[in-house]
N, C-alpha and C positions, 0 to 999 in steps of 0.2 A: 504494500500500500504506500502509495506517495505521499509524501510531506510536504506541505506549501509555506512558503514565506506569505506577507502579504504581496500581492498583488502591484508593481509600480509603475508598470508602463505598461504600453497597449501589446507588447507582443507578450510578458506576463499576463496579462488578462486575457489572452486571446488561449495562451497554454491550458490557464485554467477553465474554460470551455472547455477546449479541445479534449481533458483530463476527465471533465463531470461525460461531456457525450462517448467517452469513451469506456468509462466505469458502466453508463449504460447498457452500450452495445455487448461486452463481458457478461452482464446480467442476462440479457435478453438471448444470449445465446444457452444459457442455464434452466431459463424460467420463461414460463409465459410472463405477459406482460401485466397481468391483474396480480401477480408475485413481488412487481420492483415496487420497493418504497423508497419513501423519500432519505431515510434514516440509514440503510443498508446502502443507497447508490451514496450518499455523504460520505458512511465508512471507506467503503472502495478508493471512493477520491481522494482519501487524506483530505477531508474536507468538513468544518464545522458546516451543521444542516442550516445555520444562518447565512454561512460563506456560499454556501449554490446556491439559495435565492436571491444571493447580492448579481447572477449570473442567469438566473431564469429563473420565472415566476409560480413555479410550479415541476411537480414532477410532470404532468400532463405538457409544459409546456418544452421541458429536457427531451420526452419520447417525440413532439411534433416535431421537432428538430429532426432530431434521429429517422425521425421516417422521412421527411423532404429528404435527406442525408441519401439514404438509401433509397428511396425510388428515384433518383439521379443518377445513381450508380448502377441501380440495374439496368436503366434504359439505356444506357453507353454498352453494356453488356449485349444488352437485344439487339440493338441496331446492327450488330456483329455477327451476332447468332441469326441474324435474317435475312441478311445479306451471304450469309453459308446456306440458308436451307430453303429457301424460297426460290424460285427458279422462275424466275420475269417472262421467260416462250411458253410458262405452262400455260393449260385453261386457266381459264378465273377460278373455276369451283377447284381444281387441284390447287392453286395456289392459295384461295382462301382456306383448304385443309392447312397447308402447310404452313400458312401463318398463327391458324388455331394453335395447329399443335407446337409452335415453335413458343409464343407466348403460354400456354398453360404448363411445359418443360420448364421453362424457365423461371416462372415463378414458385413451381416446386422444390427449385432448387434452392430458394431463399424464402428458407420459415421465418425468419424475423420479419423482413418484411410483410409476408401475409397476415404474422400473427399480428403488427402495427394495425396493418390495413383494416383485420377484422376488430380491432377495440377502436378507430376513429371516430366514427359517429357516437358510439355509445360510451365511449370512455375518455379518449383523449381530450375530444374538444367541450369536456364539461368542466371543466376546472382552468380556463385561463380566461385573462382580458379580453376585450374586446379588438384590441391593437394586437394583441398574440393572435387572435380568431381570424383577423383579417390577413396579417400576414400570411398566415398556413394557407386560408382559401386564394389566396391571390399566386400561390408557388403551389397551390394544388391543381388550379389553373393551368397554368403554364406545363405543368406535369401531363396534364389531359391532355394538352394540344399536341405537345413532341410525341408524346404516344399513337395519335390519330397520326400526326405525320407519319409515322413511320409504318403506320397500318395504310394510308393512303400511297404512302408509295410501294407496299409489296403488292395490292390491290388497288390501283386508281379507279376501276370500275365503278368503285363505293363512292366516289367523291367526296371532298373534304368533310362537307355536314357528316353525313353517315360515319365516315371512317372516324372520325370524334364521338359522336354516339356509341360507337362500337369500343371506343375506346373507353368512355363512361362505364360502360355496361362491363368492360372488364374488371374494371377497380372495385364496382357495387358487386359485382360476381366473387369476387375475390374474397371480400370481405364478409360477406354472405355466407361461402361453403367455407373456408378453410375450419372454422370449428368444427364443421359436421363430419370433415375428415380427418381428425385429433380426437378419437373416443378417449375416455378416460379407462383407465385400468379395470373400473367394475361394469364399463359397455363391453370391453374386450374380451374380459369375464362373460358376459350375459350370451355377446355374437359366438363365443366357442361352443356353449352349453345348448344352444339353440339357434339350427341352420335356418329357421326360419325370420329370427330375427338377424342373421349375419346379412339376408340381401338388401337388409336396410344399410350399410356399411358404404359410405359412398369411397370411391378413390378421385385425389383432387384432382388430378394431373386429366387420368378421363373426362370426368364431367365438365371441369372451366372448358376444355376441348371441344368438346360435344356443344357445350353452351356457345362458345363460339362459332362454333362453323355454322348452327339453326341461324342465329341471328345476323349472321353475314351473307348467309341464302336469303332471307328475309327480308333481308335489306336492298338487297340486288334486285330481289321478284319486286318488289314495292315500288323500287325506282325505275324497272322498266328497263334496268342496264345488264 
């Protein structure tokens, strides 16, 4: 655990951010996110619990961080991974597979981020300012849009509106199933004991998939493209 002096210049205060969001990230790879307090990410930091709210306003406001953080970083990831597996002479309807399934890979691969994504609405953004609130939605924004871009350009078919919709519908999708495919030990318990409740058992990686490619057919059929 790190020791801090106080704080005296901006690239010291810039460290000690860098310190709390990174004591976070440590956490969240440990624990869901309804696990991190405020008191245990201070330990971590080498940090009095008054010294990270001189740095952010909240634990809620440490995780909103952490996820803008992270869904910046996965989507430098995707652009890469889509530009591998997307294939611009296919059909539409094969390339719209292949972007499903390159996006629902991809975020299977980053459970922090999911598990962010699925407590935003109901958990992160209850407990900050109004000026915290605004900030996240305005760089939650801008998150949507690079996302559609880059769904508009493995499919232009969609056109930019849709391929943002589509892009929505991934993040609210996301946020949605990832609990429902995280059973707890005594679901995991229940689906061994009885095959009939195991095909309630979703797997994410398939469904966000499936979810995407209906809604990217649908969007196609709708616009006539």
């Amino acid at each position: 655990m790190a020791v801090f002096q106080r704080a005296r210049n901006q690239q010291q205060r810039e460290a000690r951010r860098q310190a709390i969001l990174g004591a976070a990230a440590a956490m969240l790879a440990e624990m869901p996110v309804a696990e991190v307090t405020l008191n245990e990410l201070s330990r971590r930091a080498g940090l009095a619990k008054s010294n990270v709210l001189r740095y952010f306003e909240s634990r809620e406001a440490v995780l909103l961080e952490l996820l803008d953080a992270a869904w910046h970083t996965w989507l430098m990831q995707l652009d890469r991974d889509l530009a591998d597996t997307v294939d611009p002479a296919a059909p539409v309807a094969e390339r719209s597979g292949q972007l499903a399934a390159t996006v629902a890979a991809s975020l299977n691969s980053r459970p922090m981020l999911c598990d962010l994504l699925s407590a935003q609405a109901a958990v992160l953004e209850r407990n900050v300012s109004p000026q915290v609130a605004a900030q996240y939605k305005r760089a939650s924004l801008a998150g949507i849009a690079a996302l559609g871009d880059l769904m508009h350009t493995c499919v232009p078919e969609l056109g930019q509106p849709d391929a943002v919709k589509l892009a929505g519908a991934t993040i609210m999708t996301t946020g949605a199933l990832w609990p429902h495919t995280q059973p707890s030990a005594a679901m995991l318990a229940a689906y061994e004991a009885d095959p009939e409740l195991a095909a309630m058992r979703l797997d994410f990686t398939a469904t966000l998939r499936e979810v995407l490619e209906v809604m990217s057919a649908g969007l196609l059929a709708r616009s006539g493209r």
